[in-house]
HTML snippet that shows the backbone in 3Dmol.js (N, CA, C, O; Angstrom):
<script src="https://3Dmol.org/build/3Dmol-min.js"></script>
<div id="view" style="width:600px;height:400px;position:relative"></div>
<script>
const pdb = `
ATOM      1  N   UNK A   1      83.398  83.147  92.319  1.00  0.00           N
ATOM      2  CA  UNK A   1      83.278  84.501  92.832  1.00  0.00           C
ATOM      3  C   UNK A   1      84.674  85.092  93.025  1.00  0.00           C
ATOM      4  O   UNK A   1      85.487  84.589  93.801  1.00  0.00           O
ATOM      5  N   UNK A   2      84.892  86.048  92.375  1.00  0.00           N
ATOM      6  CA  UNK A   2      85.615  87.286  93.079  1.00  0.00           C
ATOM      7  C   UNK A   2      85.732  88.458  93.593  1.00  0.00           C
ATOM      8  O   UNK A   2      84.655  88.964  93.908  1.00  0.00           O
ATOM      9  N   UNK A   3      86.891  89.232  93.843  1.00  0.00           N
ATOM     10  CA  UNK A   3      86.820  90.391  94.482  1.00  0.00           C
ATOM     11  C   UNK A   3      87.459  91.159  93.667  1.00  0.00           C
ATOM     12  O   UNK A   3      88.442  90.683  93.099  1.00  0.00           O
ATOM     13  N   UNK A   4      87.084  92.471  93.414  1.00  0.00           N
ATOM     14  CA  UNK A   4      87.530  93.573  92.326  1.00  0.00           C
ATOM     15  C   UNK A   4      88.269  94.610  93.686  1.00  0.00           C
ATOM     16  O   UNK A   4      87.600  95.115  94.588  1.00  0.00           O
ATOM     17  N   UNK A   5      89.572  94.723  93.551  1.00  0.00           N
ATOM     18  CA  UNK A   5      89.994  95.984  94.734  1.00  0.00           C
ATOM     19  C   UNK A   5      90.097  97.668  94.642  1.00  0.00           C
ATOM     20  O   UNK A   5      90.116  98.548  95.503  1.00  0.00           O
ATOM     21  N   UNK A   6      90.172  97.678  92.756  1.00  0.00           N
ATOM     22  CA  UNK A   6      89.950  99.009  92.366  1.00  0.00           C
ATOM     23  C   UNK A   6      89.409  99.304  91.120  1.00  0.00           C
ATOM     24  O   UNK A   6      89.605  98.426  90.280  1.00  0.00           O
ATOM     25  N   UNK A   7      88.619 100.542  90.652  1.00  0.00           N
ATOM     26  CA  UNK A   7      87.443 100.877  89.987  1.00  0.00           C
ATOM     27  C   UNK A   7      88.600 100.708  88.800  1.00  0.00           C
ATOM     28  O   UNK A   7      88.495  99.895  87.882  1.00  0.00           O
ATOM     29  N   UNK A   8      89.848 101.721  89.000  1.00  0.00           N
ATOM     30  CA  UNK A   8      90.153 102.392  87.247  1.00  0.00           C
ATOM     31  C   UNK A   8      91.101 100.738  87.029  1.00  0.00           C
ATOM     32  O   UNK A   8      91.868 100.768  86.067  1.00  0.00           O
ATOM     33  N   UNK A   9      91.078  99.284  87.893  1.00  0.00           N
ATOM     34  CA  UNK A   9      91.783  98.539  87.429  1.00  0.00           C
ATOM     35  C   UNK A   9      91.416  97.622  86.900  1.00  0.00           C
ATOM     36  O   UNK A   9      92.145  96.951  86.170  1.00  0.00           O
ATOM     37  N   UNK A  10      90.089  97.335  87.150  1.00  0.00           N
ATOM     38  CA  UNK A  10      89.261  96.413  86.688  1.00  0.00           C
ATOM     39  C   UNK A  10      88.476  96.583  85.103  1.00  0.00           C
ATOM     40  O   UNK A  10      88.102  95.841  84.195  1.00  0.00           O
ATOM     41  N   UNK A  11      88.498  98.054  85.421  1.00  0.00           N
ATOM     42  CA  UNK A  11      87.037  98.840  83.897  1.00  0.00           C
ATOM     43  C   UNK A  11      88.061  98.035  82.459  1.00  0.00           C
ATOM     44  O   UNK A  11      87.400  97.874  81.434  1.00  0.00           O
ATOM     45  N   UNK A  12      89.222  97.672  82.409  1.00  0.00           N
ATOM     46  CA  UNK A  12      89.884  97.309  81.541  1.00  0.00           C
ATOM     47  C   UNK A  12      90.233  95.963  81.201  1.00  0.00           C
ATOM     48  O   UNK A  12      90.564  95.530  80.097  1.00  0.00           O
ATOM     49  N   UNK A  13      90.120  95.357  82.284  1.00  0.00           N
ATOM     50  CA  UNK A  13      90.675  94.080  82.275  1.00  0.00           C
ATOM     51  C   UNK A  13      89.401  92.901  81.646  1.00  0.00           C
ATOM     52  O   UNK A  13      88.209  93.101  81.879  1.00  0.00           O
ATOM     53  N   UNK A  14      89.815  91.872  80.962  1.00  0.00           N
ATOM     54  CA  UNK A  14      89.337  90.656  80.632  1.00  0.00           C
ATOM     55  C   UNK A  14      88.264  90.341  81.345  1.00  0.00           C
ATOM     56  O   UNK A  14      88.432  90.557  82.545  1.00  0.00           O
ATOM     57  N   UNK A  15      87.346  89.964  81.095  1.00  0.00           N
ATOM     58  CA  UNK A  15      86.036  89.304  82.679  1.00  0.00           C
ATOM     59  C   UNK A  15      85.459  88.019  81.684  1.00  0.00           C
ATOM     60  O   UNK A  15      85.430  88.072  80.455  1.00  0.00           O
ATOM     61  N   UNK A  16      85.088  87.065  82.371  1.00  0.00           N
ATOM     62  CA  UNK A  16      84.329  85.828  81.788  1.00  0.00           C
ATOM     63  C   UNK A  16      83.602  85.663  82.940  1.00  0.00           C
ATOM     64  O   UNK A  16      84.063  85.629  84.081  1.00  0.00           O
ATOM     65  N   UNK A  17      82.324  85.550  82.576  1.00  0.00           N
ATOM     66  CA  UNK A  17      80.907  84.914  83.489  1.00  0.00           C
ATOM     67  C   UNK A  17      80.967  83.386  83.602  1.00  0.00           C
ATOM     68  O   UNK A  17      80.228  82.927  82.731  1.00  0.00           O
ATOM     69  N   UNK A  18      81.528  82.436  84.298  1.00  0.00           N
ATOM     70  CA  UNK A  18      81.156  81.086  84.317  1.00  0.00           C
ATOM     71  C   UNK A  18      79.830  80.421  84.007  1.00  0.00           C
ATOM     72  O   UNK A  18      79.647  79.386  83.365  1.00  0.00           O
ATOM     73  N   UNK A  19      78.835  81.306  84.653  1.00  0.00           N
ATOM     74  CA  UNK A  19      77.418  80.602  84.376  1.00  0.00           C
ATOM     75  C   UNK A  19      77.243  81.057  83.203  1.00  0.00           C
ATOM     76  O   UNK A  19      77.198  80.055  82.490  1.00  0.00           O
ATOM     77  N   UNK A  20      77.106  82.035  82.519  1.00  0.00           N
ATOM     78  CA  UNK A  20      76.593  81.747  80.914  1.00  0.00           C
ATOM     79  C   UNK A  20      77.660  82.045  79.740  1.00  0.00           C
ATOM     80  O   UNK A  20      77.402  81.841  78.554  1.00  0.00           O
ATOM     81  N   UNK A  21      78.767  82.503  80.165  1.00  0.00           N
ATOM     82  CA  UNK A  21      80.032  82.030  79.485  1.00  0.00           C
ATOM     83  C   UNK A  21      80.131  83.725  78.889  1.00  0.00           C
ATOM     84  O   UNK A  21      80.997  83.885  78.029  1.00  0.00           O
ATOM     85  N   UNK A  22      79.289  85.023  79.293  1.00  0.00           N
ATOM     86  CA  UNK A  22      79.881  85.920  78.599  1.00  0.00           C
ATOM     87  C   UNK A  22      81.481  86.159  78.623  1.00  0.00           C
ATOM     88  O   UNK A  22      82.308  85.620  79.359  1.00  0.00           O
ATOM     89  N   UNK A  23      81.666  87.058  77.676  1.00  0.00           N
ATOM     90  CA  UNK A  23      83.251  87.409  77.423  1.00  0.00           C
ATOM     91  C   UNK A  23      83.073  89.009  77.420  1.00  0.00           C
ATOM     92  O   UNK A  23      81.995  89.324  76.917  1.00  0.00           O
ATOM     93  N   UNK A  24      83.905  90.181  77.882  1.00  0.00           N
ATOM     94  CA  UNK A  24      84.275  91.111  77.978  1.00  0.00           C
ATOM     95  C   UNK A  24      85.018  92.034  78.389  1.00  0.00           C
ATOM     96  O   UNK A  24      86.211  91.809  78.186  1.00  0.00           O
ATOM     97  N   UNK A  25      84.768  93.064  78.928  1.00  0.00           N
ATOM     98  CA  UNK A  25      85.660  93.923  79.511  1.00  0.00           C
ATOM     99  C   UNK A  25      84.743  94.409  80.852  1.00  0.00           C
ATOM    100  O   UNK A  25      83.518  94.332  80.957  1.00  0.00           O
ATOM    101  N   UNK A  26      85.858  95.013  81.994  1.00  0.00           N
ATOM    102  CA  UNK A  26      85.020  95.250  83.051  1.00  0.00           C
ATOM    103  C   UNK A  26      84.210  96.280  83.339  1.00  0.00           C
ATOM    104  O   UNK A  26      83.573  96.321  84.392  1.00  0.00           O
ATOM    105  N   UNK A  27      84.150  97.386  82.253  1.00  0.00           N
ATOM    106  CA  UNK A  27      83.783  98.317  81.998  1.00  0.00           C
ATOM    107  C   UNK A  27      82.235  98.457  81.327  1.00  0.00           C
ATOM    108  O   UNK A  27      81.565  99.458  81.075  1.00  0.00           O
ATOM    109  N   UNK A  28      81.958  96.995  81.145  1.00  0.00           N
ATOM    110  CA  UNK A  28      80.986  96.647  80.606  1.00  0.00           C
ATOM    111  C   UNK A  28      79.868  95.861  81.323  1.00  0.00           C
ATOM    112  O   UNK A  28      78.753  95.567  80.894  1.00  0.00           O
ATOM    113  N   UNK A  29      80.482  95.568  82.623  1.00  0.00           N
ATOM    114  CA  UNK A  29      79.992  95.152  84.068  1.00  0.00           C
ATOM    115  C   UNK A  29      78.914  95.930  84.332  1.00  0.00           C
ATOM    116  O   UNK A  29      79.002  97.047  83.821  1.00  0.00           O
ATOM    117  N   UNK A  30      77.640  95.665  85.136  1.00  0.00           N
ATOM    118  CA  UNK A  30      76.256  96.294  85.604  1.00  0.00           C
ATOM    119  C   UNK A  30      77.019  96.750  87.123  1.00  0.00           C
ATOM    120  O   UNK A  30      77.601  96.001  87.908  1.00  0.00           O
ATOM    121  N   UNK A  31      76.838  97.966  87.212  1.00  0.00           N
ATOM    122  CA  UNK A  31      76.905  98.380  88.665  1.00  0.00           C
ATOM    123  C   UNK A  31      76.188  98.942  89.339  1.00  0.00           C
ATOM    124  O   UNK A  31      75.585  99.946  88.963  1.00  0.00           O
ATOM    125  N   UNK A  32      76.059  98.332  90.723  1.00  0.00           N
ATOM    126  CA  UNK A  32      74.856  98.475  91.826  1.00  0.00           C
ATOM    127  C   UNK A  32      75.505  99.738  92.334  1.00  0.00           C
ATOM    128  O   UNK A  32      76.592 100.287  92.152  1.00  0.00           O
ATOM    129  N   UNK A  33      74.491  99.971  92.996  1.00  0.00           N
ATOM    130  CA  UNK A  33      74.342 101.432  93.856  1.00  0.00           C
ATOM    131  C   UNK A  33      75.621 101.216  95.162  1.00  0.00           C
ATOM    132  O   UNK A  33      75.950 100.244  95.841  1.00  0.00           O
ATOM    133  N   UNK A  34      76.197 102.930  95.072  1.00  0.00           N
ATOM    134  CA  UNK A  34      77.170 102.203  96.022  1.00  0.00           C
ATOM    135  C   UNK A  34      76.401 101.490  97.785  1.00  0.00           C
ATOM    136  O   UNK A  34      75.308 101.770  98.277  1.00  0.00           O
ATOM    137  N   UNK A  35      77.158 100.835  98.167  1.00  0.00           N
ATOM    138  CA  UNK A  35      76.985 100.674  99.950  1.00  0.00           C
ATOM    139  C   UNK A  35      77.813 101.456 100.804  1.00  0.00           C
ATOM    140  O   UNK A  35      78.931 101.218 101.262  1.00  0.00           O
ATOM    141  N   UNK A  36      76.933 102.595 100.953  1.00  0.00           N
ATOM    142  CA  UNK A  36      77.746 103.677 101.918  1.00  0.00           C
ATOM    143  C   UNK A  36      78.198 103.048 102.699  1.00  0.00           C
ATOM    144  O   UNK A  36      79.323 102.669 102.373  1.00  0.00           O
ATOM    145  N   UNK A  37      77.778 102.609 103.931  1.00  0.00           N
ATOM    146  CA  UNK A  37      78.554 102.302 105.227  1.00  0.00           C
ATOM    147  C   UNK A  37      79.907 101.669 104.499  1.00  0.00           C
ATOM    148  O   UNK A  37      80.873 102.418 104.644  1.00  0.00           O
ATOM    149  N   UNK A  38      80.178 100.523 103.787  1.00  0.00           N
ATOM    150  CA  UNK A  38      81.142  99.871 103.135  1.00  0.00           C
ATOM    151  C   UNK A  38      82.211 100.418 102.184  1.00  0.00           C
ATOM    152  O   UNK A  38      83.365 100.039 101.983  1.00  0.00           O
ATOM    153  N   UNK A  39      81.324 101.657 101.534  1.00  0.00           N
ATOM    154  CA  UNK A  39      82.025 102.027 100.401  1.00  0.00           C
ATOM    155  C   UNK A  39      82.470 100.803  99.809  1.00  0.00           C
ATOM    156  O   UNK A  39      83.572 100.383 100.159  1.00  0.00           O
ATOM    157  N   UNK A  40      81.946 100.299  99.152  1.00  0.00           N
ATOM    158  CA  UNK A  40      82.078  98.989  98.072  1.00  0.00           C
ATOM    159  C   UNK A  40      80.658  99.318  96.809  1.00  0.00           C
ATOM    160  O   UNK A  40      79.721  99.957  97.287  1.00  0.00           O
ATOM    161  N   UNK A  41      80.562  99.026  95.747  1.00  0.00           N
ATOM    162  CA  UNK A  41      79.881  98.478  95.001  1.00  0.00           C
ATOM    163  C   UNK A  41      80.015  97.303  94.259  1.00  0.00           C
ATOM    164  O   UNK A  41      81.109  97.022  93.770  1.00  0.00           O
ATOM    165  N   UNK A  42      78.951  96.511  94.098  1.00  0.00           N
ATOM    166  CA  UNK A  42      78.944  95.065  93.215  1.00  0.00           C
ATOM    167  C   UNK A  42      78.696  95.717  92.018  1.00  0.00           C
ATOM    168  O   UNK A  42      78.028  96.675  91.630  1.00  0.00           O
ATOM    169  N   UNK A  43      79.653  94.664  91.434  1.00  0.00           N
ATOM    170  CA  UNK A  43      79.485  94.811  89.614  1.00  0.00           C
ATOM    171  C   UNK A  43      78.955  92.712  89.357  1.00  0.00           C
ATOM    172  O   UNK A  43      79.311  91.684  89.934  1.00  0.00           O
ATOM    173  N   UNK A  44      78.078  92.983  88.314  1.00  0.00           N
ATOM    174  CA  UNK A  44      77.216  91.646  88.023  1.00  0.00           C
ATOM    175  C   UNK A  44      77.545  91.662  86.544  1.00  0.00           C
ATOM    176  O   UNK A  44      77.889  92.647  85.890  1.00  0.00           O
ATOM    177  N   UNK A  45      77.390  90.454  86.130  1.00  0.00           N
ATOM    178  CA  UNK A  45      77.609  90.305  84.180  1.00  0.00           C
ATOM    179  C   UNK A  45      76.420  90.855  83.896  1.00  0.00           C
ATOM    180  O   UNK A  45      75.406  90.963  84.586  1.00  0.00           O
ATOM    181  N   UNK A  46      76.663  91.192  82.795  1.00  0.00           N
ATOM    182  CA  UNK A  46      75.473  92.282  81.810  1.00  0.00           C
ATOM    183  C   UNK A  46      74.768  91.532  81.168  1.00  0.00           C
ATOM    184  O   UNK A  46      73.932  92.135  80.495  1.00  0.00           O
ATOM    185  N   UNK A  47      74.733  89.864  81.040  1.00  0.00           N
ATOM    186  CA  UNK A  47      74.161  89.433  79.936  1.00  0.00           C
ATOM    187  C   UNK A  47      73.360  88.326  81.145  1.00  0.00           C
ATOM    188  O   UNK A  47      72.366  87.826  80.617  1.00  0.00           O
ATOM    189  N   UNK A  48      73.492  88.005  82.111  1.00  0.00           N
ATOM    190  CA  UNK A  48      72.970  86.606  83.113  1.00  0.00           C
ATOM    191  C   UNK A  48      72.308  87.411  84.676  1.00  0.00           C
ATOM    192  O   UNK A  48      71.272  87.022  85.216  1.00  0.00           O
ATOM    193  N   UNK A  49      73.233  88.663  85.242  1.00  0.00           N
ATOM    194  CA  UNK A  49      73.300  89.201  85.955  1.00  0.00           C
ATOM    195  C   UNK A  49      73.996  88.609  87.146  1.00  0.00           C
ATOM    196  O   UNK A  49      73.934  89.283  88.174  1.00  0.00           O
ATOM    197  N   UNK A  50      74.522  87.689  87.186  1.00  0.00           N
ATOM    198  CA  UNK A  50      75.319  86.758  87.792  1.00  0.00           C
ATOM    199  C   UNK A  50      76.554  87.584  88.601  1.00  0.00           C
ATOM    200  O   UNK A  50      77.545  87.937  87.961  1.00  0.00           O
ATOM    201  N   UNK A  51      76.436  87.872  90.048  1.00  0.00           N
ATOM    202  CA  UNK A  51      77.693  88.332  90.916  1.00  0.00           C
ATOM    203  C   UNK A  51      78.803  88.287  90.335  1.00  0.00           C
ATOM    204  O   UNK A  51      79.100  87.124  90.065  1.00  0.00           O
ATOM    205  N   UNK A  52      79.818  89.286  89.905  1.00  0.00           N
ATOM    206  CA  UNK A  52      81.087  89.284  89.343  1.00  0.00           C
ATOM    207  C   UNK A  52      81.903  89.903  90.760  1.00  0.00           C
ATOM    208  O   UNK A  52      83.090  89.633  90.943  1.00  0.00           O
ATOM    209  N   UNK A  53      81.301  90.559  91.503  1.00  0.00           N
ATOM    210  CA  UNK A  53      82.504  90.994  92.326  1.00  0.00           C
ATOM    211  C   UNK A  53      82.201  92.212  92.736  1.00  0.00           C
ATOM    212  O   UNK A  53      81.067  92.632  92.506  1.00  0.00           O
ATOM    213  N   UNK A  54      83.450  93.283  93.643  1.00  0.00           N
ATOM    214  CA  UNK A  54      82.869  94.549  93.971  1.00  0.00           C
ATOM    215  C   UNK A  54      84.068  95.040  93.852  1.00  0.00           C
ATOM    216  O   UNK A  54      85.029  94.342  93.530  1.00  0.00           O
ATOM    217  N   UNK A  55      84.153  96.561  94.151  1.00  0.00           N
ATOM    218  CA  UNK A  55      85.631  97.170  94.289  1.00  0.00           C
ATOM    219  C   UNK A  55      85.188  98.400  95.487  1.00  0.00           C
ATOM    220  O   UNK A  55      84.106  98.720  95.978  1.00  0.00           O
ATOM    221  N   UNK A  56      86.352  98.806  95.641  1.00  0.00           N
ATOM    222  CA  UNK A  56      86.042 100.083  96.690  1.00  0.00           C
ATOM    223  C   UNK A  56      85.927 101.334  96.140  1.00  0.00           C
ATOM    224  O   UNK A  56      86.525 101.701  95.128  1.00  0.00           O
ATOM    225  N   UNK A  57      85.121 102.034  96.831  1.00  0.00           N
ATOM    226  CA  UNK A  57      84.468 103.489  96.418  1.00  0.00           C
ATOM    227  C   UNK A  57      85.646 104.729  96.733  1.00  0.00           C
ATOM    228  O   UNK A  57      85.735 105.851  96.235  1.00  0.00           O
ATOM    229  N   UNK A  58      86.597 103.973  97.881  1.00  0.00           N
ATOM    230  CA  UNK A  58      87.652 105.068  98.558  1.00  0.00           C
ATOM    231  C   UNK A  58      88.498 105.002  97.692  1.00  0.00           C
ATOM    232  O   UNK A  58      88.893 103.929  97.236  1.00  0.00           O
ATOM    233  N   UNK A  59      88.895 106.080  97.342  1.00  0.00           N
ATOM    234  CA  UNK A  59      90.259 106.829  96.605  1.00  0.00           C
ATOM    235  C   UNK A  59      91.230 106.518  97.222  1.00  0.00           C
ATOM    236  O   UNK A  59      91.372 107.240  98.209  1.00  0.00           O
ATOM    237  N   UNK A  60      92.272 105.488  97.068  1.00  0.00           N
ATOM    238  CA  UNK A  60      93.180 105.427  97.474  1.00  0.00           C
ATOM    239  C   UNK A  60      94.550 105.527  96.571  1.00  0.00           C
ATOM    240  O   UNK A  60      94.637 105.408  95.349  1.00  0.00           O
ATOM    241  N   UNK A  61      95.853 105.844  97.760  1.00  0.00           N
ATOM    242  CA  UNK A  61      97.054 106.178  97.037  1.00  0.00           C
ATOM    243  C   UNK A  61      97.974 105.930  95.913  1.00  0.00           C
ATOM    244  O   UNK A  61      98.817 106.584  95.299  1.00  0.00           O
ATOM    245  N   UNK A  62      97.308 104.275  95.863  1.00  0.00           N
ATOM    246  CA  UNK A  62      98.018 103.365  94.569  1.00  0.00           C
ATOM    247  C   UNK A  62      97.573 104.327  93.269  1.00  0.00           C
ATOM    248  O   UNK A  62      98.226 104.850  92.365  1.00  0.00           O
ATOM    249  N   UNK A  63      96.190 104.308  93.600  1.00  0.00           N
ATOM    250  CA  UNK A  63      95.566 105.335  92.187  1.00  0.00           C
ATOM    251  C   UNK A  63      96.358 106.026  91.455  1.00  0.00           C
ATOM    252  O   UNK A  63      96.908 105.921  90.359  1.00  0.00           O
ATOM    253  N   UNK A  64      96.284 106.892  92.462  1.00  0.00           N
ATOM    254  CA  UNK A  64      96.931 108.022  92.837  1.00  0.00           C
ATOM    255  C   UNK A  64      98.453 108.137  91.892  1.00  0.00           C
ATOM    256  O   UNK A  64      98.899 108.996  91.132  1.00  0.00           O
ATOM    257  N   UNK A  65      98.849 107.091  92.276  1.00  0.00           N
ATOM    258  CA  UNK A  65     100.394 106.646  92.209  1.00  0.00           C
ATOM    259  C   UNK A  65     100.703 105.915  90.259  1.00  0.00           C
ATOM    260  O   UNK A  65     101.729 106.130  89.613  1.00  0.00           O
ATOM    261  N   UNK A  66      99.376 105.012  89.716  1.00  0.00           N
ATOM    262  CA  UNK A  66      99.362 105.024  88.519  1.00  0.00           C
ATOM    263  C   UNK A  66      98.908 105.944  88.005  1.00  0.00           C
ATOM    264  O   UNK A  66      99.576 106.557  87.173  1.00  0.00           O
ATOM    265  N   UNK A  67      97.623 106.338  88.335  1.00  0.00           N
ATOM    266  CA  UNK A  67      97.565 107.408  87.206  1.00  0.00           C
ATOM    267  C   UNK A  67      97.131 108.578  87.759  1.00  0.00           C
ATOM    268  O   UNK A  67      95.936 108.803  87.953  1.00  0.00           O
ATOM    269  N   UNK A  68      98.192 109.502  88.086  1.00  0.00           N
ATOM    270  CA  UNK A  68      98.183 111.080  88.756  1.00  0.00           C
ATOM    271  C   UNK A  68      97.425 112.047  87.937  1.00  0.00           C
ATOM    272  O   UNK A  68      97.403 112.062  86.706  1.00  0.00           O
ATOM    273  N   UNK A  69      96.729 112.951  88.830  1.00  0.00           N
ATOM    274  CA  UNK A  69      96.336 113.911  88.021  1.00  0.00           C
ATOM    275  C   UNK A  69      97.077 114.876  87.780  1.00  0.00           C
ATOM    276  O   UNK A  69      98.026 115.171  88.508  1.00  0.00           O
ATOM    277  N   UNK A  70      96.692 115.642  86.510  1.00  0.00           N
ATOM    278  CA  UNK A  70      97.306 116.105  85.912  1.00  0.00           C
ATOM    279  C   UNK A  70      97.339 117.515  86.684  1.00  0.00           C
ATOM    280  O   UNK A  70      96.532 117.828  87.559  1.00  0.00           O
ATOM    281  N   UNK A  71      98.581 118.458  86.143  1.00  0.00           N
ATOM    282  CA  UNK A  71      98.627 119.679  87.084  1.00  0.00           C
ATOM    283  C   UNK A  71      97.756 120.476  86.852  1.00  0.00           C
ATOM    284  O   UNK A  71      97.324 120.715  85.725  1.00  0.00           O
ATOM    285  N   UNK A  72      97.227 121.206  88.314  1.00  0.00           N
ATOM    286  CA  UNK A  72      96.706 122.496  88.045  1.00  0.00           C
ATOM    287  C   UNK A  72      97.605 123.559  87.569  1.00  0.00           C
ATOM    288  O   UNK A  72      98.832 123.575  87.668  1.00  0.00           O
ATOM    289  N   UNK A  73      96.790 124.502  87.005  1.00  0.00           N
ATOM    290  CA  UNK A  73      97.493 125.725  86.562  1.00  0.00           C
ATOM    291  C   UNK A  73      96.418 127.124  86.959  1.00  0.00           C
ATOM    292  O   UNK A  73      95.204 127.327  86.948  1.00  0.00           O
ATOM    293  N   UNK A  74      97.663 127.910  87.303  1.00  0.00           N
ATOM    294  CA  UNK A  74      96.641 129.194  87.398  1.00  0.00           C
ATOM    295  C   UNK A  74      97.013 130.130  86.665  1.00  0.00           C
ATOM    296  O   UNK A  74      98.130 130.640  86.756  1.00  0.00           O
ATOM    297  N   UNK A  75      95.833 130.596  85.566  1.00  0.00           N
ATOM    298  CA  UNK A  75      95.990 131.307  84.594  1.00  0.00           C
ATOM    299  C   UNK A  75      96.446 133.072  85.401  1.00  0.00           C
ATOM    300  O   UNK A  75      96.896 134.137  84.976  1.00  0.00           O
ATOM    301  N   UNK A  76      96.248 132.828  85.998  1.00  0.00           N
ATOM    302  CA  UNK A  76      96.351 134.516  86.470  1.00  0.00           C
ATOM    303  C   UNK A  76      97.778 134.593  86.887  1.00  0.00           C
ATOM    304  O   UNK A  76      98.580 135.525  86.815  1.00  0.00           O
ATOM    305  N   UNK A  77      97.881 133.516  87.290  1.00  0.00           N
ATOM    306  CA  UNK A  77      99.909 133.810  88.000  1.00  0.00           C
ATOM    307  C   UNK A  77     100.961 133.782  86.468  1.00  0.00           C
ATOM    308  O   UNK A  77     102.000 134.424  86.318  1.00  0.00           O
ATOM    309  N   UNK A  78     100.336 132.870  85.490  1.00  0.00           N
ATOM    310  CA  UNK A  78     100.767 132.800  84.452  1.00  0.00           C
ATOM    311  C   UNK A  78     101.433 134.013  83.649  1.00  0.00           C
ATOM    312  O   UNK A  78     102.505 134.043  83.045  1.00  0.00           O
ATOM    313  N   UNK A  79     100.531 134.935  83.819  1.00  0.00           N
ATOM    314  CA  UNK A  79     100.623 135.871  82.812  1.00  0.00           C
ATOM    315  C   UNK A  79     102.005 137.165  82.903  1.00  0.00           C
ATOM    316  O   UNK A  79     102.114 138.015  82.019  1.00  0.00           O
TER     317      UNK A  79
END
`;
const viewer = $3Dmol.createViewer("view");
viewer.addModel(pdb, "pdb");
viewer.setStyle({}, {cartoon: {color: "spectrum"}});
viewer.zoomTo();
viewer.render();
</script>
């Protein structure tokens, strides 16, 4: 068992199921409904359904910090 700490870091990375040996990406993971009180969701292998882990639902700063969004613009000040 592990723990997944963020959504956009995991959807990319390598995953192997021990119990039935799938191979993939994490993006390819089954995901449960979130758990409000927790803000967490479990992600399970797609092929056994076997617990892979969870990540958090909260937006946090690291995100933020790899991959920023891009600027707003306002067309009206533009012109």
């Amino acid at each position: 068992m592990f723990t997944l700490v963020s959504h956009c870091h995991y959807q990319n990375e390598e995953m192997y199921c021990p119990t039935c040996g799938w191979q993939g990406h994490g993006f390819q993971l089954k995901e449960s409904e979130e758990i409000e009180p927790l803000h967490i969701r479990e992600v399970y292998c797609p092929h056994c359904n076997r617990y892979m882990g969870q990540y958090s639902t909260i937006h946090d700063q690291q995100d933020e910090e790899i991959f920023p969004a891009p600027p707003t613009i306002d067309w009206f000040d533009a012109c």
